[in-house]
C-alpha positions in Angstrom: -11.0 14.6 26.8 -12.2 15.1 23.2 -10.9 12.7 20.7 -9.5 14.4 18.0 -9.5 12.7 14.6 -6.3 12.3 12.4 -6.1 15.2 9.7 -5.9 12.1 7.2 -5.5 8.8 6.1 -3.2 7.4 4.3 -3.8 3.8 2.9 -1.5 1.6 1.1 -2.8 -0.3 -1.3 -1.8 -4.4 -2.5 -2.3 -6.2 0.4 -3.5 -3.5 3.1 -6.9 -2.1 0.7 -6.9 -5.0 -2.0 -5.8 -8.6 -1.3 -3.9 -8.7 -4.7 -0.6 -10.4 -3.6 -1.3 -13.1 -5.3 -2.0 -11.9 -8.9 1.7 -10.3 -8.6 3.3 -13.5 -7.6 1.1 -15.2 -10.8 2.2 -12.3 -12.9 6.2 -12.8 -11.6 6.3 -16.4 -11.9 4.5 -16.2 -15.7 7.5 -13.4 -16.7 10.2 -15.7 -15.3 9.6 -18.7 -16.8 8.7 -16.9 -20.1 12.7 -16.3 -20.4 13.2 -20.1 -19.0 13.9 -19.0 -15.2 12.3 -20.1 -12.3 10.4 -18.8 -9.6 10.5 -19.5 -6.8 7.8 -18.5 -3.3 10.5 -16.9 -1.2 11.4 -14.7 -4.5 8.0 -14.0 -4.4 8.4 -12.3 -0.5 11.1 -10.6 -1.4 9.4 -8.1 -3.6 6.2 -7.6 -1.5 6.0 -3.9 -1.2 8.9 -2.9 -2.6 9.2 0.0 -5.5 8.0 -1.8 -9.4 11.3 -0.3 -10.2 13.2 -2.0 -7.6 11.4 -5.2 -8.4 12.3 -4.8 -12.8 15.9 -4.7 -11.7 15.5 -8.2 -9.7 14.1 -9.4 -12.6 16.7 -8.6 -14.9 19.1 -10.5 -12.5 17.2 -13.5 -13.1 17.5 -13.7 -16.6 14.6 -11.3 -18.1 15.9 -9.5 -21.1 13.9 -6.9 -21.2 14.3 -3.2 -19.9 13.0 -1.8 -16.5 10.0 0.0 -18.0 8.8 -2.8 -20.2 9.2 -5.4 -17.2 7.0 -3.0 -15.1 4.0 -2.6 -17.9 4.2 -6.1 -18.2 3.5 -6.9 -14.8 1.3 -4.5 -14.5 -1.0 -5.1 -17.6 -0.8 -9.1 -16.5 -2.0 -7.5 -13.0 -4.8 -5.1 -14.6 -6.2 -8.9 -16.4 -6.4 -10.9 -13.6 -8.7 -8.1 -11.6 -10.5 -8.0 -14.7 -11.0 -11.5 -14.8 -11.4 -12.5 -11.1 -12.4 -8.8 -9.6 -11.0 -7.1 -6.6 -10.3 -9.1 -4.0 -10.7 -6.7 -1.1 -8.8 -7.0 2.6 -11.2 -7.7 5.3 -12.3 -4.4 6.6 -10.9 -2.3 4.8 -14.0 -0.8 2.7 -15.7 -0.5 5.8 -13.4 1.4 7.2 -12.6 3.6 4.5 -16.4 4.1 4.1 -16.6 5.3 8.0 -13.4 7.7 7.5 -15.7 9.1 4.2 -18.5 9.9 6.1 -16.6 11.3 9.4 -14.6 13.9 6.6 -11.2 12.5 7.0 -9.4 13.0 4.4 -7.7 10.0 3.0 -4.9 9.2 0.3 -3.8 5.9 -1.8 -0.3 5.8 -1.3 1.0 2.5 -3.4 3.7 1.7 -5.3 1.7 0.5 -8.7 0.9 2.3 -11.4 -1.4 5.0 -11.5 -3.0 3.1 -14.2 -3.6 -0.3 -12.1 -4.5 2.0 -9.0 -7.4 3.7 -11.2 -8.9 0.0 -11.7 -9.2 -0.4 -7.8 -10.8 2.8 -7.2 -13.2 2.8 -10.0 -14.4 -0.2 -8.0 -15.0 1.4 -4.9 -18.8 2.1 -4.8 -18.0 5.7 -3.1 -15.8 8.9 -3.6 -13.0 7.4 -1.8 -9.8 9.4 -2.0 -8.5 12.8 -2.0 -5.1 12.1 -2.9 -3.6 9.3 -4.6 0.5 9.1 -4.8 1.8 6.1 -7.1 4.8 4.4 -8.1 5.0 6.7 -11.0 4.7 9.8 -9.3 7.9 9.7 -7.2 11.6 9.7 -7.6 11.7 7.3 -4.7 9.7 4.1 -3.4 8.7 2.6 -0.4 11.2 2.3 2.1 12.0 5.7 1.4 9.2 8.1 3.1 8.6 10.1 -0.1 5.1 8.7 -0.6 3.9 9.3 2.3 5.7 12.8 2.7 4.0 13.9 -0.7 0.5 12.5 0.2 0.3 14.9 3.0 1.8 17.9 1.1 -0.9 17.1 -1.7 -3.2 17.3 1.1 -1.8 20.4 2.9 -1.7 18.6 6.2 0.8 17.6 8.9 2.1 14.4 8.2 2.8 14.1 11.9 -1.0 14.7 12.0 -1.8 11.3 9.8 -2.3 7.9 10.4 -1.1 5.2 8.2 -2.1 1.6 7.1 0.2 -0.9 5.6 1.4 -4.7 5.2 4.8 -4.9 4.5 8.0 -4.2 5.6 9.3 -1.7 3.0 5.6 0.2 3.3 6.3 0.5 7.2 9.2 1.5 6.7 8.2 4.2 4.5 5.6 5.5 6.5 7.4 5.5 10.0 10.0 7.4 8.8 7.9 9.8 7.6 6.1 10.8 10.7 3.0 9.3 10.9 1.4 7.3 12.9 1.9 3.8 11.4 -1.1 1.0 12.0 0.6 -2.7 10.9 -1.8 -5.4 9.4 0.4 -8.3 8.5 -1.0 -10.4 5.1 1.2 -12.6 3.7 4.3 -11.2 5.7 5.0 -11.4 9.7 5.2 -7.5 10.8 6.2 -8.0 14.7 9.8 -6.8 13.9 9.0 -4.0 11.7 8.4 -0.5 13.1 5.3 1.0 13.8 2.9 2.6 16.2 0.1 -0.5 16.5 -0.2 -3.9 15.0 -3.6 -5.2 14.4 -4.4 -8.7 12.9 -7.1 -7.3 11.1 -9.1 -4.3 10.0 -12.3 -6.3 10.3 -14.0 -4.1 13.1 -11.7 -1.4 13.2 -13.7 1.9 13.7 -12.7 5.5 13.2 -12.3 6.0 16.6 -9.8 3.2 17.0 -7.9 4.8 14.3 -8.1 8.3 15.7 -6.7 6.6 19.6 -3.8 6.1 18.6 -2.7 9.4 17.2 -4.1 10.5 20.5 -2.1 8.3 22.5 0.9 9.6 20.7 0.5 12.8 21.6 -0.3 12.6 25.0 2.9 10.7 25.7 5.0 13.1 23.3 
């Protein structure tokens, strides 16, 4: 049987394309204690992958007197300095296999919760046309859990999201994707994933090849 390749792929971004955790939880923990709070690791989790949004609101409840939009530049901006200063940190794998998607013409879509501004910085980095598509925080009405994102990715795209494979770290990013339809491919970071739905966990992306990718919408379909 002919494997058939997914009609795209759709790649989350901080933590999954770009190891950048860890500039947000320096940016959150610098914003906190600006306003004489403290910060504390497990705050830290709580936000991984969630809506900026979602995350401002948080904030607020720990004492930051500022409003939702300025807590969200902030972040961002302190973000956007620190890949400045240090570069992109990139996930094992992952350029390579966005590369080998490039040159086998799947389409493929950022789908992160940033900023469109801070997901510009990443891709400018990227030493090839990477993207078709690219949905951002500020481009939908809802965030990660909620399968908007993805949903719109593949409408930008004019494809089947039921046709797609996704990538992702985090809880509220699996969510999102899963309940969207496609085909969701779990690489755990800084979070544990083996509770969390999703078609395939994989330690890593280091080796991961299109085909790989394109077996398990395959494997979907022939058990559907």
């Amino acid at each position: 049987m002919t494997t058939r390749l997914p009609a795209a792929v759709l790649w989350d971004m901080d933590g999954t394309l770009v190891d950048t955790e860890r500039y947000w939880m320096a940016a959150e923990e610098e914003l906190i204690e600006s306003f004489g709070g403290s910060w504390t690791h497990e705050d830290a989790l709580e936000l991984v992958g969630s809506g900026l949004w979602e995350g401002a609101a948080f904030f607020q409840a720990k004492g930051v007197d500022l409003d939702l939009d300025t807590i969200v530049q902030r972040l961002t901006e302190r973000v956007r300095e620190q890949l400045r200063e240090h570069g992109v940190p990139w996930r094992p794998g992952a350029r390579e296999l966005l590369l080998a998607l490039r040159e086998a013409s799947v389409p493929t879509a950022l789908v992160t919760m940033s900023l469109r501004s801070m997901a510009d910085d990443v891709v400018s980095a990227i030493p090839f046309e990477a993207f078709d598509v690219i949905v951002t925080g500020d481009s939908v009405e809802n965030a990660k859990p909620h399968p908007e994102p993805y949903l719109l990715a593949a409408a930008l795209l004019d494809v089947d999201i039921a046709e797609c494979v996704a990538i992702e770290d985090s809880p509220p990013g699996l969510a999102s994707a899963f309940a969207s339809g496609a085909v969701t491919i779990a690489v755990p970071n800084i979070l544990a994933l083996d509770d969390e739905p999703s078609s395939a966990h994989w330690p890593t992306l280091d080796g991961a090849t299109v085909a790989d990718v394109a077996a398990l919408l395959n494997e979907r379909e022939a058990t559907a």
